[in-house]
N, CA, C and O atoms as CSV, one atom per row, in Angstrom:
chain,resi,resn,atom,element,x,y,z
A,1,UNK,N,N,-4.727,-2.724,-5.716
A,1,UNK,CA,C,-3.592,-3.634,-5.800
A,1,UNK,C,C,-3.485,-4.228,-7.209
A,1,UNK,O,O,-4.228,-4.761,-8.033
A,2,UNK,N,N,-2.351,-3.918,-7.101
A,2,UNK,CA,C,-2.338,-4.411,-8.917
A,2,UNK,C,C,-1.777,-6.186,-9.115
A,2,UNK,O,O,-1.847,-6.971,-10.060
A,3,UNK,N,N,-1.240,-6.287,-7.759
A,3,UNK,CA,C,-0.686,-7.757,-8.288
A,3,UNK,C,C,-2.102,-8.426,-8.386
A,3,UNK,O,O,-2.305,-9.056,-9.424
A,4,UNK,N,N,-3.227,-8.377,-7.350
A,4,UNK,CA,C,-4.330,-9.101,-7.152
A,4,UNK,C,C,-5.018,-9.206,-7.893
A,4,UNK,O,O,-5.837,-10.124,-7.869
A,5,UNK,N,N,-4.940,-7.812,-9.393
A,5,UNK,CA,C,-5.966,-8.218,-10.182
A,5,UNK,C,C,-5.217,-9.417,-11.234
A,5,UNK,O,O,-5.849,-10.397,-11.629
A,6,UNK,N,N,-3.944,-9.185,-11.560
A,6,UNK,CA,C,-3.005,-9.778,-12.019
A,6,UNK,C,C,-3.081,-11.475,-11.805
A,6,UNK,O,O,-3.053,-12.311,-12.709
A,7,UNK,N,N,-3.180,-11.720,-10.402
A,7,UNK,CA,C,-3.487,-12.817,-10.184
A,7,UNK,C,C,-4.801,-13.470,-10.341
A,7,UNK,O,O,-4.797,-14.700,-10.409
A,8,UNK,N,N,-5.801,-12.911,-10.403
A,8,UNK,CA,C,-7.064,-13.513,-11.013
A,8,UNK,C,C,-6.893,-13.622,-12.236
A,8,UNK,O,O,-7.178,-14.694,-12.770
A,9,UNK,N,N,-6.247,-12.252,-13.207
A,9,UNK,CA,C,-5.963,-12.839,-14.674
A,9,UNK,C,C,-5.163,-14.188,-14.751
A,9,UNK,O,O,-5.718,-15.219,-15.131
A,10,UNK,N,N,-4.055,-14.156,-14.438
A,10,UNK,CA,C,-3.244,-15.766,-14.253
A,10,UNK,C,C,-4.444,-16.995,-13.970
A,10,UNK,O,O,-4.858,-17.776,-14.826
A,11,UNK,N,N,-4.873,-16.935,-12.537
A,11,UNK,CA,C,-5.385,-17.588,-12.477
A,11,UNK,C,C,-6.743,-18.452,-13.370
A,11,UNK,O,O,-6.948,-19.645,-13.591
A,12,UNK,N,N,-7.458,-17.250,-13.706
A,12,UNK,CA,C,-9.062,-16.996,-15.137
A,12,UNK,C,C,-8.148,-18.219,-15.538
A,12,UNK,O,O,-8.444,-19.375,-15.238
A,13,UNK,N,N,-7.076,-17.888,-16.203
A,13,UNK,CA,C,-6.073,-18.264,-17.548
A,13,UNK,C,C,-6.249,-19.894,-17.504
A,13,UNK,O,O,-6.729,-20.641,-18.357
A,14,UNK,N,N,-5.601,-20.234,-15.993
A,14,UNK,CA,C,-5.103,-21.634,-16.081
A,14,UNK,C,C,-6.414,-22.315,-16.236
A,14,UNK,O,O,-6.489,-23.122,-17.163
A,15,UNK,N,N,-7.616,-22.104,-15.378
A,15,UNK,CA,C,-8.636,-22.150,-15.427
A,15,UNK,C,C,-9.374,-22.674,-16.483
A,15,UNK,O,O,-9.779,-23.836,-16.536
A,16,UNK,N,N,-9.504,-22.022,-17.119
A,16,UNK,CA,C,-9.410,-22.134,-18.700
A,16,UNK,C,C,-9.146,-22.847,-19.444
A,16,UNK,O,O,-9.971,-23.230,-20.274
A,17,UNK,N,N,-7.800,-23.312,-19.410
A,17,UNK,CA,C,-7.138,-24.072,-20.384
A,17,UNK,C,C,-7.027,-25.131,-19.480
A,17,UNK,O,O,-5.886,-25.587,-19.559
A,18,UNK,N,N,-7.931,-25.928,-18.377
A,18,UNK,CA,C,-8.102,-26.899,-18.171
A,18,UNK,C,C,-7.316,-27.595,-16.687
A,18,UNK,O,O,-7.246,-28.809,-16.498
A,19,UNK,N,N,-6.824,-26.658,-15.826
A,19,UNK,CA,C,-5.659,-26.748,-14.827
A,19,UNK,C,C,-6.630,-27.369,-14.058
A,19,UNK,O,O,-7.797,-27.551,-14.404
A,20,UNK,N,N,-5.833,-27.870,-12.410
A,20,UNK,CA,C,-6.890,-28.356,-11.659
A,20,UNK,C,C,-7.174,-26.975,-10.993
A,20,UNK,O,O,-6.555,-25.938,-11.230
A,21,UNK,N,N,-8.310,-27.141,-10.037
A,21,UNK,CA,C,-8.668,-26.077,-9.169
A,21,UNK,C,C,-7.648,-25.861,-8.314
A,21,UNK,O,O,-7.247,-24.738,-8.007
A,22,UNK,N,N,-6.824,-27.767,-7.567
A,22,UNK,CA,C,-5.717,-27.012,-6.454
A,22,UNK,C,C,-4.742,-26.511,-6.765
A,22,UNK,O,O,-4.159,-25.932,-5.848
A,23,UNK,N,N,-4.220,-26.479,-7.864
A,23,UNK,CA,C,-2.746,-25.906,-8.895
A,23,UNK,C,C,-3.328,-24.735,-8.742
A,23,UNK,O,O,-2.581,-24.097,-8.000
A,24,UNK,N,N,-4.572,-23.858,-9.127
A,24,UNK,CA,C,-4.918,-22.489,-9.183
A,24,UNK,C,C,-4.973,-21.899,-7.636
A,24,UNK,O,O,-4.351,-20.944,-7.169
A,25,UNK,N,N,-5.589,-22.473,-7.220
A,25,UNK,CA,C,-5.693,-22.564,-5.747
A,25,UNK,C,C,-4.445,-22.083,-4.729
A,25,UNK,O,O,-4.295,-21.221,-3.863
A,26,UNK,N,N,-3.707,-23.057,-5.293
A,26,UNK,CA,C,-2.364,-23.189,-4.433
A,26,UNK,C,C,-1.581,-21.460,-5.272
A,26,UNK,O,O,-1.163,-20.471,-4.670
A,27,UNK,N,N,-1.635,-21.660,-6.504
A,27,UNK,CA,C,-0.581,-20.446,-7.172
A,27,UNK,C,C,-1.029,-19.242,-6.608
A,27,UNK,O,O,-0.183,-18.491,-6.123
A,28,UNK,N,N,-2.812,-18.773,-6.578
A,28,UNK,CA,C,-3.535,-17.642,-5.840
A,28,UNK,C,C,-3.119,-17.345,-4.492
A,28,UNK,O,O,-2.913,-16.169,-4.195
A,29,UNK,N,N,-2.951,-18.375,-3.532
A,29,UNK,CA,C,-2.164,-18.308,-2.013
A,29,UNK,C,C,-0.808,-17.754,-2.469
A,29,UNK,O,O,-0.464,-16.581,-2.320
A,30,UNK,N,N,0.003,-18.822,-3.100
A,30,UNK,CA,C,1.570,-18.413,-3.252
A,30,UNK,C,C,1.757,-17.116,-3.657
A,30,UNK,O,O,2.663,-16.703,-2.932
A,31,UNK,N,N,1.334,-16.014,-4.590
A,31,UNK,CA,C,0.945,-15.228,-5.142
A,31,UNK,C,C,0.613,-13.762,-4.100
A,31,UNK,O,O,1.196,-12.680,-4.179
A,32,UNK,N,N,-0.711,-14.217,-2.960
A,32,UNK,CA,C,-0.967,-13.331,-2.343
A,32,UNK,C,C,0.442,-13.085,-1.150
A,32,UNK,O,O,1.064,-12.104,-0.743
A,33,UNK,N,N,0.486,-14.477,-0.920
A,33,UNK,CA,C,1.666,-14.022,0.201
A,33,UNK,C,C,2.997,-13.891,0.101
A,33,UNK,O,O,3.834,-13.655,0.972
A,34,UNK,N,N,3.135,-14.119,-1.377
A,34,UNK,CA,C,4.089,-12.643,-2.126
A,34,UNK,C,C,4.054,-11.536,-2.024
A,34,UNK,O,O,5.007,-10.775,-1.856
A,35,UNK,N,N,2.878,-11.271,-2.118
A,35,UNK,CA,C,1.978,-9.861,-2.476
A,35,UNK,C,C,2.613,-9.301,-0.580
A,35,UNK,O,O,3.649,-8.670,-0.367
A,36,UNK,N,N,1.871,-9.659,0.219
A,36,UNK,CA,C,2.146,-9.573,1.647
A,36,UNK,C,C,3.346,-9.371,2.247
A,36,UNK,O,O,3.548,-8.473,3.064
A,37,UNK,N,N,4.385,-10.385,1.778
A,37,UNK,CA,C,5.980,-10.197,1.940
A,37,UNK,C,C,6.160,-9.071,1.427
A,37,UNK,O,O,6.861,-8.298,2.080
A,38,UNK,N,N,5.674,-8.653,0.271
A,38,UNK,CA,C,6.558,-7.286,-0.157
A,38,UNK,C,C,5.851,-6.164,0.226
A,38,UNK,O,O,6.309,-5.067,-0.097
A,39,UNK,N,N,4.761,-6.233,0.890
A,39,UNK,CA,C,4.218,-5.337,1.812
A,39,UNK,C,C,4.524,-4.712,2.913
A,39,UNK,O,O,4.372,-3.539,3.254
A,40,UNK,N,N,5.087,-5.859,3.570
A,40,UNK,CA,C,5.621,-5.985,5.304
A,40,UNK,C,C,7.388,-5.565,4.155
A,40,UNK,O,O,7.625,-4.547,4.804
A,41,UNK,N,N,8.231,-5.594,3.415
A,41,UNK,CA,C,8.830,-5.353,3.311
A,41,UNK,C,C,9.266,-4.254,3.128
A,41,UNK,O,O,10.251,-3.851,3.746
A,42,UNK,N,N,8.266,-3.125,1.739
A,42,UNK,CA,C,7.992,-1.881,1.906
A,42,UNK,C,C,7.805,-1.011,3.073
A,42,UNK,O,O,7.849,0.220,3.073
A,43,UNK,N,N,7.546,-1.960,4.281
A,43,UNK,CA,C,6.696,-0.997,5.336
A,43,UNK,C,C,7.795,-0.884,6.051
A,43,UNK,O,O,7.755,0.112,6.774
A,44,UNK,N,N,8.746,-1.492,6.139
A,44,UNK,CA,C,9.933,-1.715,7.109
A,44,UNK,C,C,11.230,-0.603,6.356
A,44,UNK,O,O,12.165,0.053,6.815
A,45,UNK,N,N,10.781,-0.794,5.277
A,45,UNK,CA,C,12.015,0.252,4.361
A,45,UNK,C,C,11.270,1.669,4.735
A,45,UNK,O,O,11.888,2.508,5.391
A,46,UNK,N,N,10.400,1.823,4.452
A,46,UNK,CA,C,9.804,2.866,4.880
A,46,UNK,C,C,9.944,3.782,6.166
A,46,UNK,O,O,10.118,4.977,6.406
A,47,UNK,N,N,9.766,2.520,6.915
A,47,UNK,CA,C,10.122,3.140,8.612
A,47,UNK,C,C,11.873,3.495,8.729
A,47,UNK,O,O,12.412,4.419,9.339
A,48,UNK,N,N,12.472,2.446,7.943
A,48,UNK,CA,C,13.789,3.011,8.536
A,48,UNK,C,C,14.532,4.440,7.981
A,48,UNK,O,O,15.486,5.033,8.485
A,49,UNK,N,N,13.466,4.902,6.315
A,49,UNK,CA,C,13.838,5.862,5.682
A,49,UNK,C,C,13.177,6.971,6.802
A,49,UNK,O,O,13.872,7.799,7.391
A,50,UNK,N,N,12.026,6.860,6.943
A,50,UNK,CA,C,12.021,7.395,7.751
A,50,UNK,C,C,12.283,8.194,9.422
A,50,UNK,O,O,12.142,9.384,9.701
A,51,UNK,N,N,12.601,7.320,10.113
A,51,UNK,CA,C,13.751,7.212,11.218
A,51,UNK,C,C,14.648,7.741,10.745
A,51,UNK,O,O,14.805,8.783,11.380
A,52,UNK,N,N,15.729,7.623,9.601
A,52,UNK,CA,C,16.875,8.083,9.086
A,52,UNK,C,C,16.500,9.599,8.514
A,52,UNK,O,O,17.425,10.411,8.476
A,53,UNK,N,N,15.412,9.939,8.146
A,53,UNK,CA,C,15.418,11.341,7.906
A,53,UNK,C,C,15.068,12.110,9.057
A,53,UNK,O,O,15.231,13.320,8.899
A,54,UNK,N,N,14.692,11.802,10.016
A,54,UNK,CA,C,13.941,12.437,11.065
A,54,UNK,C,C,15.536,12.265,12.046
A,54,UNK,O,O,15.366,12.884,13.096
A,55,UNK,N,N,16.588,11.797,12.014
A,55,UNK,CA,C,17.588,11.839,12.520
A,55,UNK,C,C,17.826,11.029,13.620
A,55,UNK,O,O,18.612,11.252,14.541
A,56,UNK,N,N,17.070,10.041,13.457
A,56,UNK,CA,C,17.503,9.111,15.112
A,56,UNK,C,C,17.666,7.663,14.438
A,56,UNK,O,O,16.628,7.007,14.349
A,57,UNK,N,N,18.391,7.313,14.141
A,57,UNK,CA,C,18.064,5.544,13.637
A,57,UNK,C,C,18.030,4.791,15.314
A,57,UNK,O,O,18.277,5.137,16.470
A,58,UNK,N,N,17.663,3.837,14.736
A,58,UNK,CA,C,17.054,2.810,16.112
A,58,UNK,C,C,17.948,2.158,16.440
A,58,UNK,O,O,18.686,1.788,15.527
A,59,UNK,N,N,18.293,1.724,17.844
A,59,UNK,CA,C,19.344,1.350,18.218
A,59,UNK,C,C,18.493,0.050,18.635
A,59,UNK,O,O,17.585,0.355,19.408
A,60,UNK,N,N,18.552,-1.395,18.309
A,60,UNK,CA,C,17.904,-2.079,18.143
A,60,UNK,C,C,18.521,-2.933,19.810
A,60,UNK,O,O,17.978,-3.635,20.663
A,61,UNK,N,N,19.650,-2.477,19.639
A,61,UNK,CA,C,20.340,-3.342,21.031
A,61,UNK,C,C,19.889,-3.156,22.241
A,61,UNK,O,O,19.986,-3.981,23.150
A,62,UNK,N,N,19.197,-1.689,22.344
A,62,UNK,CA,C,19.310,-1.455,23.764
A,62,UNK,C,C,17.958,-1.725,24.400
A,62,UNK,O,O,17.809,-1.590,25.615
């Protein structure tokens, strides 16, 4: 995962230059469950590309 290493660099950073722990803390959460949203988001595009090539889209109503 590339955002995750990304986010320890950010995070190292603030760290560093003196931030509190819960500002890092809090941005590392906000960050991962970014990371997560666009996971569950990919996975859903995925399924429907798929459904749509395989020729049946989902009829969600019935």
């Amino acid at each position: 995962m590339e955002l995750r290493s990304s986010t320890l660099l950010i995070t190292t950073y603030l760290r560093t230059f003196g931030f509190t722990w819960s500002l890092t803390e809090g941005l590392d959460l906000f960050l991962i469950s970014l990371e997560s949203l666009f996971q569950k988001i990919y996975l859903l595009v995925n399924v429907a590309i798929t459904n749509f090539e395989g020729g049946t889209l989902i009829n969600i109503q019935r």
